[in-house]
N, C-alpha and C positions, 0 to 999 in steps of 0.2 A: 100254268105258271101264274102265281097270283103275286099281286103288288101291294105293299103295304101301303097304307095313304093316310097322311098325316091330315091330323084334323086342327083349328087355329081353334083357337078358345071361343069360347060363344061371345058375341058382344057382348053380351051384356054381365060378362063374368069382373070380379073388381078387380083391380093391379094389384100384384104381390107387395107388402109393407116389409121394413125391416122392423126391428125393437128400437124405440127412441134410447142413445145414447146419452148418458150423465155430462152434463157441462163442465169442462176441466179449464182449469186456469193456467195460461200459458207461459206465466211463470215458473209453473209448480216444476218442472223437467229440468229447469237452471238449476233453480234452486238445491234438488235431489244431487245433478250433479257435481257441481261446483262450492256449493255451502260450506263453509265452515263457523262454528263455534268460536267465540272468541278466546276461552278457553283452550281451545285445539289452536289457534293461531301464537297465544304465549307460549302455549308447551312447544311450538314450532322455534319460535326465536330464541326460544330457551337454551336448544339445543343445539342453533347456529351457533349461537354464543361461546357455548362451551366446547364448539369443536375448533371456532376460530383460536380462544383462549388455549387451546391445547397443541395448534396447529402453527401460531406463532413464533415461538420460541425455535420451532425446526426451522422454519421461513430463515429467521433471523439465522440460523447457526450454518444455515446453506451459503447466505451470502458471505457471511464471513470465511466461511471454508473457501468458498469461490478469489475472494478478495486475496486470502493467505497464497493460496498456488499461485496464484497471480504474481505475488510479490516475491516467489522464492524463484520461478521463475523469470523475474526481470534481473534477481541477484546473480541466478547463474549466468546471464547473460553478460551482466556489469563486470561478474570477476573475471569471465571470458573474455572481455576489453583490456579489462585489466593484463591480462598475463600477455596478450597478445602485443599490449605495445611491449612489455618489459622483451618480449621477443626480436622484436624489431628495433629493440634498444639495445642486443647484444646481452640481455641481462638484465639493466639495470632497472629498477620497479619509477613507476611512474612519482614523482614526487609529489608529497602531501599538500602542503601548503607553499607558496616560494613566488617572492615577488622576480621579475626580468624573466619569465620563462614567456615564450611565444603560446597563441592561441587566439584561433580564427574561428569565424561562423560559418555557415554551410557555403555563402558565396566565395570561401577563403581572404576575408577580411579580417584584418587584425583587429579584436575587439579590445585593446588596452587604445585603439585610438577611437572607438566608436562610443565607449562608455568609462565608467571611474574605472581605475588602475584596478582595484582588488578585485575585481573581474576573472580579470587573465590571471591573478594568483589560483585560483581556487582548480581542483581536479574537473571539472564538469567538462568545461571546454576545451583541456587538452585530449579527455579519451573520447569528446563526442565524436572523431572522423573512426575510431572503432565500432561506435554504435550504429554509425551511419547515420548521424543527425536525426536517429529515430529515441526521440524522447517520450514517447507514448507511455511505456511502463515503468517511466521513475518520477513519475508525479502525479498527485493522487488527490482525487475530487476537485474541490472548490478551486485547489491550487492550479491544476491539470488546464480549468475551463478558463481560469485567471491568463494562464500562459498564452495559450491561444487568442484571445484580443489582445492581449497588449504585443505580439507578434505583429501585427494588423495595423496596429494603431499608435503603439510608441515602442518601437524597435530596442533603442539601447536602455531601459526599463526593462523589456524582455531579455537582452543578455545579460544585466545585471539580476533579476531575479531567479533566471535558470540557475545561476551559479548558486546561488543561496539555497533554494527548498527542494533538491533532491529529496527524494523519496528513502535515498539510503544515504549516508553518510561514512567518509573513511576516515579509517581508524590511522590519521595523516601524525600522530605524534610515534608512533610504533613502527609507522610501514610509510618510508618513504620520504619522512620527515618534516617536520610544522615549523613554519620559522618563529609561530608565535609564539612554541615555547621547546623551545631552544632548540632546534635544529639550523643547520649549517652555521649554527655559531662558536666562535673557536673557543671561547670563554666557558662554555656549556661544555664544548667535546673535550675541551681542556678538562673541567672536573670532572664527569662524567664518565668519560671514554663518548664512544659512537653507540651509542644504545639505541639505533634507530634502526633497519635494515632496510638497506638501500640497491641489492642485487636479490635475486632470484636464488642465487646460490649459498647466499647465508642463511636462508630459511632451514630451520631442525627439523619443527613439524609442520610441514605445510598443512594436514588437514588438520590441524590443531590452535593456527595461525588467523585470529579472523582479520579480515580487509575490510567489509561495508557490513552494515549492520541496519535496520531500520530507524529511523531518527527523526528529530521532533525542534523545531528551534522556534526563536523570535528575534526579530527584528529590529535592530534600533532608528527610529526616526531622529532627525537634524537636532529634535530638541532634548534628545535622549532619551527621549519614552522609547516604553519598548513596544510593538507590533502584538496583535493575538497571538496566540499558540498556532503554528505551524506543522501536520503531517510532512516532515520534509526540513533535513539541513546538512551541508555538505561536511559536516564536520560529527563525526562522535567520539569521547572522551573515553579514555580507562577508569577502572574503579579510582587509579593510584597513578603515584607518580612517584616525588620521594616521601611522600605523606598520604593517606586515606583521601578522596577528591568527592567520593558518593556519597549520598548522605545512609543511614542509617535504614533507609528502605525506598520503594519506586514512589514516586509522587508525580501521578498525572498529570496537575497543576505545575510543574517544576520542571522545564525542560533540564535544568543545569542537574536535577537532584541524582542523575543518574547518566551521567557523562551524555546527555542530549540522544540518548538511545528511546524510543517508542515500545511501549508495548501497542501493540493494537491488531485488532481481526481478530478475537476472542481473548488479548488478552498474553501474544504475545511477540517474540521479537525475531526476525528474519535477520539470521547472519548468512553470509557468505564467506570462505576461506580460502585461504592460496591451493589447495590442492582445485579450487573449481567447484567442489561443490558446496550446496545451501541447504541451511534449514529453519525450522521454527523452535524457537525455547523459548521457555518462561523465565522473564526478566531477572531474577533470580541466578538462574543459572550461567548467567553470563557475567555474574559476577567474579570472577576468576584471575587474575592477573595473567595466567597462561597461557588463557587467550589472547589476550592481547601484546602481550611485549614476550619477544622471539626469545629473550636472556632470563625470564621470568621463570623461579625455579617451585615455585609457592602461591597458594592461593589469594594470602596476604602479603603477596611481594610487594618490595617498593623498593627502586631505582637509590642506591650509594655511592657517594664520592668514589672515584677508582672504578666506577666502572660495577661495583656490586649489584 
């Protein structure tokens, strides 16, 4: 049996060398990786640009989409108030506009004693115990955040204001009836007839009947100026009456030019109707006498002695 037997290098043998390596600069590996060209960095932002620039206009058309169901949504809801008191009224539709009518705030205080009289006139506060004192979806932005301090902070300014910049406004000369132009006046009903509808059951077309609409108002101050343009008034106008009342097309600037109806959320206007349901039309298309007065047999109707 033999053993293999390892032999150690001689002394005097020399250590094994590597190849001396090239001196590299410790930058250079950043550099390689991370570098750009300034060149390469424009064409970069270049094309952020142009994807933001493209990307925009959807952003914007989402929210608006978002903002619109919002508001046809709060409509169904409103006309659902709506028909619900006329239910528990035996009938009778909620009245328009009407001074001596009762109306309290959520702690069931009478707000014609908390604040000014036209308060209690206006629709807001008699359908708010249908809402459930939930006002969240009939008032919109700046006005919405407005409500909530002054809730906080100056109480009968908060019930005076609710009643003013609803988000929708009813159609109180048509349905229900407006004292302020000429409902429950006998001198009115005397020429007129009753050209108002005041029950449930004289409705023809209900889904053809609008009640709230989106709307837009201003405000008069003590010394008669009037307040910015308002998203929100509880009151919206017909084309007509016994005469043309609109003007000749929609004007943003112009709450009155278009019976204080809004176009807005791309552009257009959220009615609601007695049958319950809502929708969105171009300001335009609401120009109609049809829709709005129950006896209206024409596009360009307008209200005649006797009841025409």
């Amino acid at each position: 049996m033999s053993a293999s037997i390892a032999t150690a290098p001689a002394a005097n043998a020399p250590a094994a060398t590597t190849a001396p390596r090239a001196r590299r600069c410790p930058l250079r590996g950043i550099a390689e990786l991370a570098g750009f060209t300034l060149v390469e960095l424009l064409v970069v932002v270049a094309i952020l640009v142009v994807l933001l620039a493209a990307l925009f206009p959807v952003f914007a058309s989402m929210r608006q989409a978002s903002a619109r169901a919002r508001e046809i949504a709060a409509a169904r809801s409103l006309v659902g108030a709506w028909t619900q008191y006329a239910h528990d009224s035996q009938g009778a539709v909620l009245p328009g506009y009407r001074a001596g009518l009762p109306a309290y705030d959520a702690q069931r205080n009478a707000i014609a004693a908390q604040t000014i009289g036209v308060t209690a006139n206006r629709w807001v506060w008699r359908l708010a115990p249908y809402l459930g004192h939930d006002f969240n979806a009939l008032y919109l932005g700046e006005h919405e955040r407005m409500l909530r301090e002054l809730e906080l902070t100056d109480y009968s300014n908060y019930l005076y204001q609710t009643s003013v910049f609803p988000s929708l406004g009813l159609n109180s000369v048509w349905v229900g009836g407006d004292e302020t132009f000429g409902g429950f006046n006998s001198a009115f009903l005397g020429l007129y007839g009753k050209f108002y509808v005041t029950r449930l059951s004289e409705i023809s077309r209900p889904a053809g009947l609008l009640v709230f609409a989106s709307a837009r108002g201003q405000d008069s101050m003590p010394s008669g100026e009037l307040t910015p343009i308002a998203e929100g008034f509880f009151r919206v106008r017909s084309p007509a009456f016994d005469s043309r009342t609109w003007g000749e097309r929609y004007d943003a600037d112009d709450p009155a030019s278009w019976g204080n109806t809004s176009a807005r959320n791309g552009g257009v206007t959220v009615a609601a109707f007695a049958d319950g349901h809502a929708e969105a039309r171009a300001p335009e298309e609401i120009d109609d006498m049809r829709l709005w007065s129950n006896g209206a047999t024409a596009k360009d109707w307008t209200i005649t002695p006797g009841g025409g």
